[in-house]
C-alpha positions in Angstrom: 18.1 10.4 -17.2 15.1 11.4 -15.7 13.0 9.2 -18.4 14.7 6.4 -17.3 14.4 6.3 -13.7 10.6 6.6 -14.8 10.4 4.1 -16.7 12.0 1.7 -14.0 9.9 3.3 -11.3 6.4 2.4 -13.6 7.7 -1.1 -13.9 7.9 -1.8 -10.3 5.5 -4.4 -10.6 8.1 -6.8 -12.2 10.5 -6.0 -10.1 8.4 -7.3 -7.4 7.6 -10.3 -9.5 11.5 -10.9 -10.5 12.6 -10.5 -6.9 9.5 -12.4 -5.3 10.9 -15.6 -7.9 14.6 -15.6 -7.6 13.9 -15.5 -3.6 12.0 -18.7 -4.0 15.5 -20.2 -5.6 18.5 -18.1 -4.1 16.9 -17.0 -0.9 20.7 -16.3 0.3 20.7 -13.6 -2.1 17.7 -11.4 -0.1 17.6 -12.6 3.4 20.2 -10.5 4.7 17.9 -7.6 4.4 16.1 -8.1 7.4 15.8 -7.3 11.3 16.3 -3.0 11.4 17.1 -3.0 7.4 12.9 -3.9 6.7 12.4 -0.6 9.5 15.1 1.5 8.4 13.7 0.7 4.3 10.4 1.3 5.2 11.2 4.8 7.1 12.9 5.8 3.7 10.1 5.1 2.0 7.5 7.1 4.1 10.6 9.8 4.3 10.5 10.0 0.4 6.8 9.9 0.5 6.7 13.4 3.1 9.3 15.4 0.7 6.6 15.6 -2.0 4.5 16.8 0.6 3.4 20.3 1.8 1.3 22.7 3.6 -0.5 23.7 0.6 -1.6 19.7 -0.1 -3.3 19.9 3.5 -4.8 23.0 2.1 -6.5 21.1 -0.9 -7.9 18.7 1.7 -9.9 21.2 3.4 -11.1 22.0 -0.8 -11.9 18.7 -1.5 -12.7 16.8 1.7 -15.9 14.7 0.0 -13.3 12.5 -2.3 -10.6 11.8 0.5 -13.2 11.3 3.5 -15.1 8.9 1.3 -11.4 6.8 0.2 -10.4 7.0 4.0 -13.9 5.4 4.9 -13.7 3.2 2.0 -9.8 2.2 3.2 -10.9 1.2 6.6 -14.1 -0.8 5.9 -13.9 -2.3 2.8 -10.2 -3.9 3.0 -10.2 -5.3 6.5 -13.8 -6.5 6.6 -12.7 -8.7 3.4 -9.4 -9.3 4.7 -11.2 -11.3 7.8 -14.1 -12.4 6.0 -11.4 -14.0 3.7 -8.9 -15.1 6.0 -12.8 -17.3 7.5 -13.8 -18.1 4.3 -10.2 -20.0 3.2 -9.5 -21.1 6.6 -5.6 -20.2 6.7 -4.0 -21.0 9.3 -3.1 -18.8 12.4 0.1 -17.2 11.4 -1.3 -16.8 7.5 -4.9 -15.4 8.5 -3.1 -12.6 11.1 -0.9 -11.6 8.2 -3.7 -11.1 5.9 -5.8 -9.0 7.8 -2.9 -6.8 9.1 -2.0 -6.3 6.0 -5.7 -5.4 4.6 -5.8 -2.6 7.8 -2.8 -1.0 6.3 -3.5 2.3 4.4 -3.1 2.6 1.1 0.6 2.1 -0.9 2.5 5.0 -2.3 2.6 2.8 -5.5 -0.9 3.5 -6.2 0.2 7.2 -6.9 1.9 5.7 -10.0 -0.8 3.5 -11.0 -3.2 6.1 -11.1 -1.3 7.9 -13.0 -1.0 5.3 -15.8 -4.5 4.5 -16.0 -4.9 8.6 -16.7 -7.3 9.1 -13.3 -7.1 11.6 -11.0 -3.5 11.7 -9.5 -4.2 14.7 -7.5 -7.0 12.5 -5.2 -4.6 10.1 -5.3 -2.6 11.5 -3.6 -4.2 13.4 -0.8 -6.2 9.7 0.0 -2.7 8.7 0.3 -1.6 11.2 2.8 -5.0 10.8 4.6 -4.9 7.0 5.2 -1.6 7.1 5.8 -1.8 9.3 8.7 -5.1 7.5 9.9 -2.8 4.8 9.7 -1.2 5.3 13.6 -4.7 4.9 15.0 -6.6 2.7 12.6 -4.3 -0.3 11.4 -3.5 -1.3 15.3 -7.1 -1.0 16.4 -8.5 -2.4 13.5 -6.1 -5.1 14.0 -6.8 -6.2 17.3 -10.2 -5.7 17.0 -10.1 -8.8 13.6 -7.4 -10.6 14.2 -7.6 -10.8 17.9 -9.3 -14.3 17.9 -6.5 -15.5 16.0 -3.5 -14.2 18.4 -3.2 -11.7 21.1 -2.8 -8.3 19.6 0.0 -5.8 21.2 -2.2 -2.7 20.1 -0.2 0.1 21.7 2.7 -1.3 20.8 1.7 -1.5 17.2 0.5 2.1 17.6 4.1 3.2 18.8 5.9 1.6 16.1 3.1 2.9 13.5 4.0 6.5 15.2 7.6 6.3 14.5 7.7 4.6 10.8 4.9 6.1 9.5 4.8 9.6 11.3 8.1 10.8 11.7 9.5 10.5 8.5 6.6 11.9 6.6 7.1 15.0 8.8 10.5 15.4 8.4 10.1 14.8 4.9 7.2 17.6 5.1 10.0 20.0 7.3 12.7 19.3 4.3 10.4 20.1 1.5 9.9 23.7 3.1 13.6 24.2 4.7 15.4 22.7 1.8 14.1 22.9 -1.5 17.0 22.8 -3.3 18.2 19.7 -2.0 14.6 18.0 -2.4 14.2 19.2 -6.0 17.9 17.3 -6.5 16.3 14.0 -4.8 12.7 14.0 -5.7 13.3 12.9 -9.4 14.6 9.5 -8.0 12.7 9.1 -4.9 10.1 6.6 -6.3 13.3 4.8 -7.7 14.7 4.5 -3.6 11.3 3.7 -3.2 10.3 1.0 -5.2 14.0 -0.9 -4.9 13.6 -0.6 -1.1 9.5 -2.5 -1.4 11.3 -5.0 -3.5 13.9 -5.7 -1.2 11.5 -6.0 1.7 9.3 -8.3 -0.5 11.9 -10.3 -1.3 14.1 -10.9 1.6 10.2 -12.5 3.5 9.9 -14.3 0.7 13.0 -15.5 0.6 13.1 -16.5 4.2 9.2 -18.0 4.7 10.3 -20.2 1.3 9.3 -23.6 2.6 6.2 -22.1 4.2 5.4 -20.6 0.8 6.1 -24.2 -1.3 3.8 -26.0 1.1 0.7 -23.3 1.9 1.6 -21.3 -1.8 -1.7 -21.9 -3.7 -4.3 -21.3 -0.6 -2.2 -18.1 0.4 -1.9 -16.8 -3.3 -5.4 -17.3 -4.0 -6.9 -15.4 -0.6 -4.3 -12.8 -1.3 -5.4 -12.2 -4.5 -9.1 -12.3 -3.7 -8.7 -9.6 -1.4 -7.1 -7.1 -3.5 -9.5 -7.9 -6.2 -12.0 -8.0 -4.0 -10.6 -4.5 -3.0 -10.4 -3.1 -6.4 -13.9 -3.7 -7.6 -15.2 -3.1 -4.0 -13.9 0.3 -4.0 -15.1 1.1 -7.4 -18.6 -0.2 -6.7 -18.5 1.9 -3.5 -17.5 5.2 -5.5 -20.1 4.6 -8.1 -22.9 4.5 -5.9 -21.8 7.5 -4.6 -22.1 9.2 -7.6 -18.4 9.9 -8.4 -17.3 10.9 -11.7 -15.9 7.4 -13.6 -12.6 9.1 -13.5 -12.6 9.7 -9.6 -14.4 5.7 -9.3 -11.5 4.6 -11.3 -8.7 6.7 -8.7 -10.6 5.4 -5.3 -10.7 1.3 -6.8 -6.7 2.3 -7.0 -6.3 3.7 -3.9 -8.7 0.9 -2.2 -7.5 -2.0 -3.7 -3.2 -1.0 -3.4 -1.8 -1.4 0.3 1.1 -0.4 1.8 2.5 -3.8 2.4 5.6 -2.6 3.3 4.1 -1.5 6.8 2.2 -4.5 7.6 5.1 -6.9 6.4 7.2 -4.2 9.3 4.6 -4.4 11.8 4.2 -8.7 11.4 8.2 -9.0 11.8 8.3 -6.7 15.0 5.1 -7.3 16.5 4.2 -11.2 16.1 8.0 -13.0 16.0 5.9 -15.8 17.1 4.4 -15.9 13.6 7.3 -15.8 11.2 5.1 -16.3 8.6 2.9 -14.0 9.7 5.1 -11.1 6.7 4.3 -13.8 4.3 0.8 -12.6 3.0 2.0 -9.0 3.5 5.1 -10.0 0.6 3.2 -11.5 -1.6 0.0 -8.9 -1.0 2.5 -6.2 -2.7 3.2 -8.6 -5.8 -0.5 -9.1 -6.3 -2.1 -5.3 -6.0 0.7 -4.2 -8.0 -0.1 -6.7 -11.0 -4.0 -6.3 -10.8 -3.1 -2.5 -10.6 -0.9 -2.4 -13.8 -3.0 -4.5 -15.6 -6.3 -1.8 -14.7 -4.1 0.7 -15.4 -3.0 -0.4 -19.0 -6.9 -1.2 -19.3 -8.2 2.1 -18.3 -5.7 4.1 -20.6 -6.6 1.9 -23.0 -10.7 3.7 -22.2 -10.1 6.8 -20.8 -13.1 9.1 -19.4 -13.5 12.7 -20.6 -12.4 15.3 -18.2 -15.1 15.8 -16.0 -13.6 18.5 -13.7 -10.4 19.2 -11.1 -12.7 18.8 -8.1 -12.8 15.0 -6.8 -16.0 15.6 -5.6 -17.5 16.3 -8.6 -20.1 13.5 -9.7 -20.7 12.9 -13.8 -22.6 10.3 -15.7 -19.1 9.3 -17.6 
């Protein structure tokens, strides 16, 4: 059983694909997930995300605080500095360009755990750069918002920071409190957690989809093609970044992941609740989750395909490869 709820978990690219195509035809069928079901869904997420979690991973950031300081830095300047340069460079319009650089301030997506995993890096870094940008997230995505895409739309920063507090925040630490108070109960859910997880970003994906259809059809090409150079963009970026800092190829290979994979479930939340005046606003954040998954998967089956030699547990640790 538990085999096959991994093997639909590692396909949750496609899913995104399939559910991101039959939108575009039967909208019907995925609109109706929307309003408090896109919150609620996302709070599951993050809630799943905090039950894998616990004291002794906050531990290991104190041990290894070189590889998760350098993917929060890299998170946070690499992603929305191409986000706006990108958003300038294709001149979207208004709704299109806020959506893309919300989306490229949002930490990095749980998804990227899995992906790292298939392209055999370093899962453990993964991980904690997860847990670190998430949690940066309640203070960096709003500012970093209002601070780029403030010329395009005023920017309800504390707002944002509120609703960043209670999505992000307080799931992850009641997910943290359940892993410690009820273990047995989390080892029962934990096998299909990523399962909740990736039907729940599917559903979200689709139902914005589904309901910017016509905006899609008429902007689809411009939108596709500035989404997709931003989480290229991000993937090599990140890589690049790592490299120079002397990082093993193994640990270059898990911070490109980690950089280039957002958590577009957040930002397509945030653009529904904090810009209604945009509807299409969620667009680039739906399609941004079809797009890093793909590259990601496509790395990942690369990278397998090349793997490193073990260079050591510590992230820090820098190698020739």
């Amino acid at each position: 059983m538990n085999r096959i709820v991994s093997l639909f978990t590692n396909l949750f690219p496609v899913w995104v694909l399939a559910g991101g195509a039959l939108a575009l035809v039967w909208p019907d069928w995925f609109t109706w997930f929307r309003g408090p079901w896109i919150t609620w869904g996302l709070a599951v997420i993050m809630l799943g995300m905090g039950i894998t979690l616990s004291l002794e991973d906050f531990k290991a950031v104190l041990k290894t605080p070189r590889g998760v300081a350098v993917g929060f830095v890299a998170q946070y300047s690499i992603m929305p500095l191409l986000g706006w340069s990108i958003a300038r460079l294709f001149d979207l319009p208004a709704p299109l360009a806020v959506g893309l650089i919300l989306v490229s301030c949002c930490p990095g997506g749980t998804a990227s755990n899995v992906v790292t995993y298939l392209a055999g890096a370093n899962v453990p870094l993964s991980v904690l750069m997860t847990m670190g940008s998430t949690f940066g997230a309640i203070g960096m995505t709003p500012l970093l918002t209002k601070w780029l895409a403030g010329a395009y739309v005023p920017v309800p920063a504390w707002e944002m920071f509120l609703s960043t507090l209670q999505i992000v925040l307080a799931p992850l630490v009641l997910g943290l409190t359940l892993h410690h108070l009820t273990p047995r109960v989390v080892k029962l859910v934990l096998p299909v957690a990523p399962l909740v997880s990736v039907v729940t970003i599917v559903l979200i994906c689709a139902s914005i989809i589904g309901s910017s259809a016509e905006d899609l059809k008429q902007s689809g090409l411009q939108i596709l093609l500035a989404v997709l150079s931003l989480h290229g963009g991000g993937f090599f970026l990140g890589y690049v970044f790592a490299r120079l800092l002397r990082f093993s190829r193994r640990d270059c290979r898990t911070i490109s992941i980690e950089v280039g994979m957002q958590n577009s479930g957040l930002g397509a939340t945030l653009a529904k609740e904090h810009f209604p005046q945009m509807p299409s606003a969620a667009l680039p954040c739906a399609i941004s989750a079809t797009c890093h998954s793909v590259i990601g998967s496509l790395l990942a089956g690369l990278w397998r395909l090349r793997p490193t030699p073990e260079e050591g547990a510590s992230p820090s640790q820098s190698g020739n490869g």
